[in-house]
C-alpha positions in Angstrom: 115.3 88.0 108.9 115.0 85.1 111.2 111.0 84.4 110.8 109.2 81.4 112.3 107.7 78.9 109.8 104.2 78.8 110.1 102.7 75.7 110.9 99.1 74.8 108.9 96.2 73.5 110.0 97.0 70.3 107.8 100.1 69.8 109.8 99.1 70.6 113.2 95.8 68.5 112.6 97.9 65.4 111.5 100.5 65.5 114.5 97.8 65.1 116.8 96.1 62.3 115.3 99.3 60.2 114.9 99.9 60.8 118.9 95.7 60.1 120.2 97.1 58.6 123.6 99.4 61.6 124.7 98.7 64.6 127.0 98.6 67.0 124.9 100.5 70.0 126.6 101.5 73.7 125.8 104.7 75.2 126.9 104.3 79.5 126.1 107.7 81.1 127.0 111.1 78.9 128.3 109.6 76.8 131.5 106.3 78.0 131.3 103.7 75.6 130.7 99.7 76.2 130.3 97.9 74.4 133.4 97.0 71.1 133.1 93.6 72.2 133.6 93.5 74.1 130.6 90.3 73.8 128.3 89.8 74.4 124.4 87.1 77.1 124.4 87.2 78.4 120.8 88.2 77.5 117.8 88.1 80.3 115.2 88.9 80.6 111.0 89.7 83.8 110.5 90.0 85.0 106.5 92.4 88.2 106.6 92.4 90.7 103.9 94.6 93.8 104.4 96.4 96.2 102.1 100.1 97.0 103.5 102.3 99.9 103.7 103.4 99.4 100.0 99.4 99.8 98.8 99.5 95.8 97.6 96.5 93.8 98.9 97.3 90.2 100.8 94.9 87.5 101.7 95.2 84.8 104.1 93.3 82.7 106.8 94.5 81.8 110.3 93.2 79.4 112.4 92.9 80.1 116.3 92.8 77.9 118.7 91.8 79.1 121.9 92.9 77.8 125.2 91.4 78.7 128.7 92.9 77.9 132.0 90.1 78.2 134.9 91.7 79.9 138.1 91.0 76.5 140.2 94.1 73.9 138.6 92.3 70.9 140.0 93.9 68.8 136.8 97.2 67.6 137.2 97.3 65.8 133.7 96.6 67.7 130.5 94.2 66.1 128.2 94.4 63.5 126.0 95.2 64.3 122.3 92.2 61.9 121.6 90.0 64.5 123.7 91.4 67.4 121.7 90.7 65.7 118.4 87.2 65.0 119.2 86.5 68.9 119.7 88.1 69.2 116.4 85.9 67.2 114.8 82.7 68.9 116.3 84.3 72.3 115.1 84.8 70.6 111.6 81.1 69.4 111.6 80.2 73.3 111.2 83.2 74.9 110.2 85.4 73.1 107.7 88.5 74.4 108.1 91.1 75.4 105.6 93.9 72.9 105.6 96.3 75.3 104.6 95.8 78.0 107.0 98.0 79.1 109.2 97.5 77.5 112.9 97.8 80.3 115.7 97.3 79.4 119.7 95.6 82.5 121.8 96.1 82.0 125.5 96.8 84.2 128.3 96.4 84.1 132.3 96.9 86.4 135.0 100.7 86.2 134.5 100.7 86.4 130.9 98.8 88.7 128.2 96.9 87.3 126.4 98.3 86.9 123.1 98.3 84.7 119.4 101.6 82.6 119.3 102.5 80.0 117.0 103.3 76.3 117.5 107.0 76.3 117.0 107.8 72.5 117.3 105.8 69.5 118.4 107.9 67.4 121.3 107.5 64.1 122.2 108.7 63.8 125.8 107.0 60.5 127.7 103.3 60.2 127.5 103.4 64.0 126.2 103.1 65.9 123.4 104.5 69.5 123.8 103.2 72.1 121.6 106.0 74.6 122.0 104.8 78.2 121.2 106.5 81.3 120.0 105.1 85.0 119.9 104.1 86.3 116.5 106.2 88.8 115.4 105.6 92.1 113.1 106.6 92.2 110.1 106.7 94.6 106.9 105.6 92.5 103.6 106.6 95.8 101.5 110.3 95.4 102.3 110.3 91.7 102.2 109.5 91.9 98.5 112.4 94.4 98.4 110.4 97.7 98.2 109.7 100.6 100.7 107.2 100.9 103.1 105.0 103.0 100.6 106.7 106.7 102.1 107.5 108.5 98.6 111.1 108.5 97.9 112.7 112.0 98.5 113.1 113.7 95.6 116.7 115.1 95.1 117.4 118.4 94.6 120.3 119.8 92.7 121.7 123.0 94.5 123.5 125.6 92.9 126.1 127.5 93.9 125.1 131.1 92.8 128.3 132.8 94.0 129.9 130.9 90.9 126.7 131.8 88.2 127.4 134.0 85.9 123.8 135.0 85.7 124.0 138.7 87.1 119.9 138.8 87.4 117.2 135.9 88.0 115.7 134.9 84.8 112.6 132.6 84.1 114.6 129.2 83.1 118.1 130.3 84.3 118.1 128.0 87.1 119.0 130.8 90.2 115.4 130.4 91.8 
């Protein structure tokens, strides 16, 4: 299975604060880039608990970051890393966030559904830092630890050919019913 590497809140965290003086810039899909206008509305910790398909419980938090872009795009430059940071830090005066959780953008505009994606790759590209993002994808934990998806197994049934028993009646035990 080709699955992303999740990027944590550690990692994503550090990037921006060794680039303060960059735009800091989103690109969604191939050539598709979040208005420069965007803001950072939200930031959420999420703890997850769930029990998957294979009945064992998993635990994990995500962190989402959540970007608006206003219908009038009167920005041509995205904001500076340094701005982003400093909303981080007001969200980290009442929320400490889990350095090891896994870092999810949620964005969406009147062309695209709103959706979580993770950051891919950070790109340096002239004053910019690119934030490449990728869908999220579904995936089964039950057969990535090598099991089933928790369906019982079909039992298998022996079948008998009774043209070739010598049983002339059905007995209890003789294996013709």
């Amino acid at each position: 299975m080709n699955q992303l590497k999740a990027i944590n809140w550690g990692t994503f965290r550090d990037r921006l604060e060794q680039n303060p003086s960059l735009d800091l810039q989103f690109q969604y899909a191939e050539n598709k880039w979040v208005a420069p206008s965007y803001h950072i509305t939200e930031i959420k910790q999420a703890p997850i608990v769930s029990v998957d398909c294979g009945g064992v419980k998993n635990e994990w938090t995500e962190i989402i970051v959540q970007l608006y872009e206003p219908e009038t795009k009167q920005q041509e430059r995205a904001m500076k890393v340094k701005k982003a940071l400093s909303i981080v830090e007001v969200v980290e005066r009442v929320l400490p966030l889990d350095v090891n959780a896994t870092v999810k953008i949620e964005f969406g505009n009147s062309e695209f559904d709103t959706r979580q994606m993770h950051p891919r790759e950070f790109i340096i590209n002239g004053d910019n830092l690119i934030v490449d993002l990728r869908p999220d994808t579904v995936q089964c934990k039950a057969i990535e630890r090598g099991g089933s998806c928790g369906a019982p197994e079909k039992q298998k049934v022996e079948l008998k050919n009774l043209a070739d028993a010598k049983v002339v009646c059905c007995e209890p035990g003789a294996g013709c019913c």
